[in-house]
MOPAC internal coordinates of N, CA, C and O (Angstrom, degrees):
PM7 1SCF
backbone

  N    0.0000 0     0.00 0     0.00 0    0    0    0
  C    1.4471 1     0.00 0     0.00 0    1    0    0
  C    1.5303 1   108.22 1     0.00 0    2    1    0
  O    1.2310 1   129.11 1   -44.77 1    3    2    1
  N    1.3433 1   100.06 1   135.23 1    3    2    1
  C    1.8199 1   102.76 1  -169.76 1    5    3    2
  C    2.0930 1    98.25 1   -59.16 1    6    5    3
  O    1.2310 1   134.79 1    -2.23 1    7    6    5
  N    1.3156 1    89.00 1   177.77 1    7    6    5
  C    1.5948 1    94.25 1   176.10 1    9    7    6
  C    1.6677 1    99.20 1  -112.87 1   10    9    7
  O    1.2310 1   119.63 1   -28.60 1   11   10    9
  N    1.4211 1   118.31 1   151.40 1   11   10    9
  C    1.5865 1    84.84 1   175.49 1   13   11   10
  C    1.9511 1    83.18 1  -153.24 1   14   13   11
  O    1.2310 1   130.28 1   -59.68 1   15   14   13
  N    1.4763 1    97.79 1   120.32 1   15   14   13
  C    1.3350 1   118.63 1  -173.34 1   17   15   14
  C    1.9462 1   109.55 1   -61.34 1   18   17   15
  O    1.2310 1   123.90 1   -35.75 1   19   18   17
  N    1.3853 1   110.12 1   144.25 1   19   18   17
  C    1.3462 1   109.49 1  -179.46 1   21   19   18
  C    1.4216 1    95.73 1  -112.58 1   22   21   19
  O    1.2310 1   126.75 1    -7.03 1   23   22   21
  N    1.4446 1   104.62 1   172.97 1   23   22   21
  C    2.0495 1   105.22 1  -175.93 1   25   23   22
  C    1.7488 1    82.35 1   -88.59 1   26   25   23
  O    1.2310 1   133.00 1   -16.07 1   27   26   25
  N    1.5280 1    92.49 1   163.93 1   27   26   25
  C    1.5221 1   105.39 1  -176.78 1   29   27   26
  C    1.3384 1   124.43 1  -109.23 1   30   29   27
  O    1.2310 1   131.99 1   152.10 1   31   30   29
  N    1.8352 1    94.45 1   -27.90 1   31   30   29
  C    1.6420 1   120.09 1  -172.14 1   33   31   30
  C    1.3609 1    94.04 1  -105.06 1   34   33   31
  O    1.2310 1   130.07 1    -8.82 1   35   34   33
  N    1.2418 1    98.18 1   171.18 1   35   34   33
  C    1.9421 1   119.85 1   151.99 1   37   35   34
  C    1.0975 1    96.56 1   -58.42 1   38   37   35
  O    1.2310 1   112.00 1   115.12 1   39   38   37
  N    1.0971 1   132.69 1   -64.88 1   39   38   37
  C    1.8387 1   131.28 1  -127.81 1   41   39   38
  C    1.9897 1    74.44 1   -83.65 1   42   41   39
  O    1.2310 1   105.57 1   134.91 1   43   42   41
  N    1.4277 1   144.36 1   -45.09 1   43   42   41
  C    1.1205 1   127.23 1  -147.55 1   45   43   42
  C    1.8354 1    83.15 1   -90.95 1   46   45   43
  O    1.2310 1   110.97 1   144.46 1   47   46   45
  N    1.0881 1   134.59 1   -35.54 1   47   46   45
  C    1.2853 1   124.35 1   174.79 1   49   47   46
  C    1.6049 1   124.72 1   -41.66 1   50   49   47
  O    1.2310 1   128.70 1   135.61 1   51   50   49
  N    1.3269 1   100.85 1   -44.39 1   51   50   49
  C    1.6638 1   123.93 1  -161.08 1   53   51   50
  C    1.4824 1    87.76 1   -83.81 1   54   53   51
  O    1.2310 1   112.93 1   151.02 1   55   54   53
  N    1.3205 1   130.97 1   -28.98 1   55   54   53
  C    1.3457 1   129.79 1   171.21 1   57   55   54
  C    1.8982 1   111.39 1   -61.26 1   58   57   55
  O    1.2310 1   129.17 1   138.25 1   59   58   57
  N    0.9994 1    99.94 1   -41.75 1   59   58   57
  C    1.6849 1   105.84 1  -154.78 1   61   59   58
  C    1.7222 1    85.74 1  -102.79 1   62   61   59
  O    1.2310 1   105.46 1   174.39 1   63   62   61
  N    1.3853 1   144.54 1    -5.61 1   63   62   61
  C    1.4074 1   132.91 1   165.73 1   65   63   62
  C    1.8214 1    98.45 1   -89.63 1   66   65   63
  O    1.2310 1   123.36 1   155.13 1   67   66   65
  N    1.3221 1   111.17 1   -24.87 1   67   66   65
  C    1.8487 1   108.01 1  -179.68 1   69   67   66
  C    1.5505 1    80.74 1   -75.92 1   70   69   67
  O    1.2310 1   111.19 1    88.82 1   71   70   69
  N    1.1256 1   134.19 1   -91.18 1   71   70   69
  C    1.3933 1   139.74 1  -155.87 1   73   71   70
  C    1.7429 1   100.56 1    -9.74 1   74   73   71
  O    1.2310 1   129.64 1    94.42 1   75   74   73
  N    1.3156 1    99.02 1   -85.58 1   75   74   73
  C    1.5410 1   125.25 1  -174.58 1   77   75   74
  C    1.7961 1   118.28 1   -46.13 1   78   77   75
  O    1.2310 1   121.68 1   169.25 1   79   78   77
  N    1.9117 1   114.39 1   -10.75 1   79   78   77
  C    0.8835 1   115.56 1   146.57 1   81   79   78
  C    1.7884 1   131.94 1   -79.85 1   82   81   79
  O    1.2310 1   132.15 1   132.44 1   83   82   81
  N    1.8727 1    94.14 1   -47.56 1   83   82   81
  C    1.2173 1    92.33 1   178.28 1   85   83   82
  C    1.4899 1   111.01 1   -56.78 1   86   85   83
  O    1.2310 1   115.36 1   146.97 1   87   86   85
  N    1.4144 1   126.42 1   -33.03 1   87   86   85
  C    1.3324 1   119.73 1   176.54 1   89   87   86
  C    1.5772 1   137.41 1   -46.08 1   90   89   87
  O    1.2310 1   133.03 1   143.36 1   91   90   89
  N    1.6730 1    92.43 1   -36.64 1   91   90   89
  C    1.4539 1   126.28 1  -172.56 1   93   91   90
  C    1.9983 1    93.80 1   -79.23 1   94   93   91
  O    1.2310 1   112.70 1   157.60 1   95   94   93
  N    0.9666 1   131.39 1   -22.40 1   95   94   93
  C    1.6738 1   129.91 1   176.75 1   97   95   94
  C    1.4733 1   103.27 1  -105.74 1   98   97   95
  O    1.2310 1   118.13 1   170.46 1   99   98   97
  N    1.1294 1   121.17 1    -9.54 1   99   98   97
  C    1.8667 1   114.07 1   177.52 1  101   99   98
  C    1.8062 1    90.26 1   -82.56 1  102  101   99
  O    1.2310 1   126.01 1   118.72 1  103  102  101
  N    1.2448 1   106.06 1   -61.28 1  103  102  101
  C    1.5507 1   117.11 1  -143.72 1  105  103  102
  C    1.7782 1    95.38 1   -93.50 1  106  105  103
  O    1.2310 1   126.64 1   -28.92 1  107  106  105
  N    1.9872 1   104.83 1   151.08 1  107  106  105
  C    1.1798 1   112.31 1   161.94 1  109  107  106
  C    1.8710 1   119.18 1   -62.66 1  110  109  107
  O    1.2310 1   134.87 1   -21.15 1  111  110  109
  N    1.0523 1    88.84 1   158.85 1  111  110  109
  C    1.6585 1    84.76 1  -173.83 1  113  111  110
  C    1.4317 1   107.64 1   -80.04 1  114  113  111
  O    1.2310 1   112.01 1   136.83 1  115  114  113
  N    1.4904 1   132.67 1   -43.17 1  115  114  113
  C    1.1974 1   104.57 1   145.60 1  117  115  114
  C    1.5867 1   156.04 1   -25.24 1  118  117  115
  O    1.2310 1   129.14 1   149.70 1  119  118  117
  N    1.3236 1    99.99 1   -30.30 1  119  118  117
  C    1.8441 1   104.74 1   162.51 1  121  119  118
  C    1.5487 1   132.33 1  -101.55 1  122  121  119
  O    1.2310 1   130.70 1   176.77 1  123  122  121
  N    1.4778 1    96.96 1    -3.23 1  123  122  121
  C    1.5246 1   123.57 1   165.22 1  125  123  122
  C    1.3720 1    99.37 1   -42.23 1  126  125  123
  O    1.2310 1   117.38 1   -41.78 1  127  126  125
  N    1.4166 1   122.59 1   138.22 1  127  126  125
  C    1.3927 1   137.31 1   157.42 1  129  127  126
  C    1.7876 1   115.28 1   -66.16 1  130  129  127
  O    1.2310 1   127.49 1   159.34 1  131  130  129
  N    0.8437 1   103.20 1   -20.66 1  131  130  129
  C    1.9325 1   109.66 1  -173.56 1  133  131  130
  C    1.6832 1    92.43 1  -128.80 1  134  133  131
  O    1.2310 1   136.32 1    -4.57 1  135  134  133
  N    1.1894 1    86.01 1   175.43 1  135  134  133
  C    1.6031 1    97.28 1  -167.48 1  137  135  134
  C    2.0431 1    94.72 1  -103.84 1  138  137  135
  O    1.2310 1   130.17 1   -17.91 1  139  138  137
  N    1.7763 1    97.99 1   162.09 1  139  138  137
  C    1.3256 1    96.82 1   166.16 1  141  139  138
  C    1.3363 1   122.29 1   -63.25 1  142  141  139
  O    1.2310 1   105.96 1   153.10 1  143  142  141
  N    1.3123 1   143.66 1   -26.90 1  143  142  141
  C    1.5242 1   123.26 1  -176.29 1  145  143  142
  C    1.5151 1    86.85 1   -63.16 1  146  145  143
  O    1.2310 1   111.27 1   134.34 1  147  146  145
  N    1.6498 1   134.05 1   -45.66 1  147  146  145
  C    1.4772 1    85.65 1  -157.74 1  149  147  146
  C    1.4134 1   112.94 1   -78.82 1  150  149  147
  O    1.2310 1   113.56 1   158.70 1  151  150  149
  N    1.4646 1   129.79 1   -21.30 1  151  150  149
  C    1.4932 1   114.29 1   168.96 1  153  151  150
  C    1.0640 1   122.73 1   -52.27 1  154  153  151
  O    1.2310 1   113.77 1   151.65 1  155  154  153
  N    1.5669 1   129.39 1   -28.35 1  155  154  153
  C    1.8645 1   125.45 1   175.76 1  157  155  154
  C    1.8120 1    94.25 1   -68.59 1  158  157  155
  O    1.2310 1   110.20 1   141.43 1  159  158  157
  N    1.2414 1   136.00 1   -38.57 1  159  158  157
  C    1.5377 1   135.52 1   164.09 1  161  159  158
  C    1.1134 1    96.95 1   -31.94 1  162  161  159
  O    1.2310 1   123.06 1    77.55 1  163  162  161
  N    1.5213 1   111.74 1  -102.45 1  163  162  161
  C    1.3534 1   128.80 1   177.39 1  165  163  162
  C    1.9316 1    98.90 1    -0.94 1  166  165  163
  O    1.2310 1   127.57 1    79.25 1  167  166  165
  N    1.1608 1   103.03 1  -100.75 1  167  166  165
  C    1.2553 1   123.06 1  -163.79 1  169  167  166
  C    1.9462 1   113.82 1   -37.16 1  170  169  167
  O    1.2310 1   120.20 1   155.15 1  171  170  169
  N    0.9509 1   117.23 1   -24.85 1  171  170  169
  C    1.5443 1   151.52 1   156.73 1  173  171  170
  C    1.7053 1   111.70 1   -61.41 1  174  173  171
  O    1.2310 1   122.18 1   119.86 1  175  174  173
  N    1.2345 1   113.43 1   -60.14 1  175  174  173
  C    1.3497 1   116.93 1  -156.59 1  177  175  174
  C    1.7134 1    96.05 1   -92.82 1  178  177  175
  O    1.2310 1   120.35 1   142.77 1  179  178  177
  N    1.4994 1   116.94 1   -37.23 1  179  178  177
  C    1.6537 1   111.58 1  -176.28 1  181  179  178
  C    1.3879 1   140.63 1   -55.46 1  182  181  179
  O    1.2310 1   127.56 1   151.83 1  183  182  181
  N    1.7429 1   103.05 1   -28.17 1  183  182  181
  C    1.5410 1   112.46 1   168.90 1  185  183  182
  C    1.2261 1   112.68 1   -62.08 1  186  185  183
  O    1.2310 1   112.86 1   126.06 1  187  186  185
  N    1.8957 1   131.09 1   -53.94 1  187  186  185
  C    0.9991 1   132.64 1   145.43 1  189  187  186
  C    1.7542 1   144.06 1   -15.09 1  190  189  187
  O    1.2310 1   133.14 1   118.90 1  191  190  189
  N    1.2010 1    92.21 1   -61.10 1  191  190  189
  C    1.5581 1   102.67 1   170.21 1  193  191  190
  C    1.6181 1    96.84 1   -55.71 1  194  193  191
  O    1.2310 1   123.42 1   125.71 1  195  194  193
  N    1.5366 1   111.04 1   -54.29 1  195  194  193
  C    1.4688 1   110.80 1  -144.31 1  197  195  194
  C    1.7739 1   107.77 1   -75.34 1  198  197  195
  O    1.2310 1   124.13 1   161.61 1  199  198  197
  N    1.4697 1   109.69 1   -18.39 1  199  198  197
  C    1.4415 1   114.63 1   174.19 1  201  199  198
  C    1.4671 1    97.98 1   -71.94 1  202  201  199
  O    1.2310 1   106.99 1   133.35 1  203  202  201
  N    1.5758 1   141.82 1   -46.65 1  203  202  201
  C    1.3422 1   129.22 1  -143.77 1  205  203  202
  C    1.0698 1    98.52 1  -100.31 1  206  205  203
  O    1.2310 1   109.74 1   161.59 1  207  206  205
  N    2.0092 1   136.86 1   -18.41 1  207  206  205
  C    1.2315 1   105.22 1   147.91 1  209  207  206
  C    1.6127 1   125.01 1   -90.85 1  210  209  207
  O    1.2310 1   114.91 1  -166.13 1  211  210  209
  N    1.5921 1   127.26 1    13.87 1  211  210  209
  C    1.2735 1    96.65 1   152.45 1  213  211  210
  C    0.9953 1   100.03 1   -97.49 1  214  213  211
  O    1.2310 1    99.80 1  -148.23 1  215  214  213
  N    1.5786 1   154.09 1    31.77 1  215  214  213
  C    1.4171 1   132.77 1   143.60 1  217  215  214
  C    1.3727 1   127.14 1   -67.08 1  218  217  215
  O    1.2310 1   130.41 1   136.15 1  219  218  217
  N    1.7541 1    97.53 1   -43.85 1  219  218  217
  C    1.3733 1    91.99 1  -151.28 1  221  219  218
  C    1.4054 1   106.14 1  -149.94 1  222  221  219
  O    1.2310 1   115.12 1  -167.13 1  223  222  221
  N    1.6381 1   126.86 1    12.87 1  223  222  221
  C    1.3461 1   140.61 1   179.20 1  225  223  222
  C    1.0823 1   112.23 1  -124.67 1  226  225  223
  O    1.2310 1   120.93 1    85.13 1  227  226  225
  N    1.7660 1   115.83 1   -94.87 1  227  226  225
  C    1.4863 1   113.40 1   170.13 1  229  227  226
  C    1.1110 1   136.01 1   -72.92 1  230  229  227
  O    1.2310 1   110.55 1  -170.88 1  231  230  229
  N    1.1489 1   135.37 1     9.12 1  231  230  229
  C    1.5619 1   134.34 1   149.97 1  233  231  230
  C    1.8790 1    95.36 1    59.45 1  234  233  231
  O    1.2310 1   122.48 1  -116.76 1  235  234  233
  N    1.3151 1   112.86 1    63.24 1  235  234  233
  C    1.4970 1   121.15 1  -174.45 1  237  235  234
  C    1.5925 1   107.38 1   -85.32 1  238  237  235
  O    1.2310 1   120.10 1   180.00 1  239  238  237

């Protein structure tokens, strides 16, 4: 069974939620690996994330 690495940090999180957006605007949603509810998540949950670590975690 493959191994398949998770982010560990914020800063590697906030990497792999940009990724998985820019991915979600390159590609049809049909060939998307995840489904659209979670990109409307994504897209929902990232401003958030991205204010509380430059508030008060990663100091970006």
């Amino acid at each position: 069974m493959p191994y398949r690495r998770l982010p560990n940090t914020d800063v590697a999180r906030l990497r792999a939620i940009e990724a998985g957006l820019e991915l979600g605007k390159r590609t049809a949603l049909k060939k998307l690996a995840f489904s659209q509810q979670t990109l409307e998540n994504l897209q929902t949950f990232y401003p958030h994330f991205l204010g509380v670590c430059r508030t008060f975690i990663c100091q970006i």
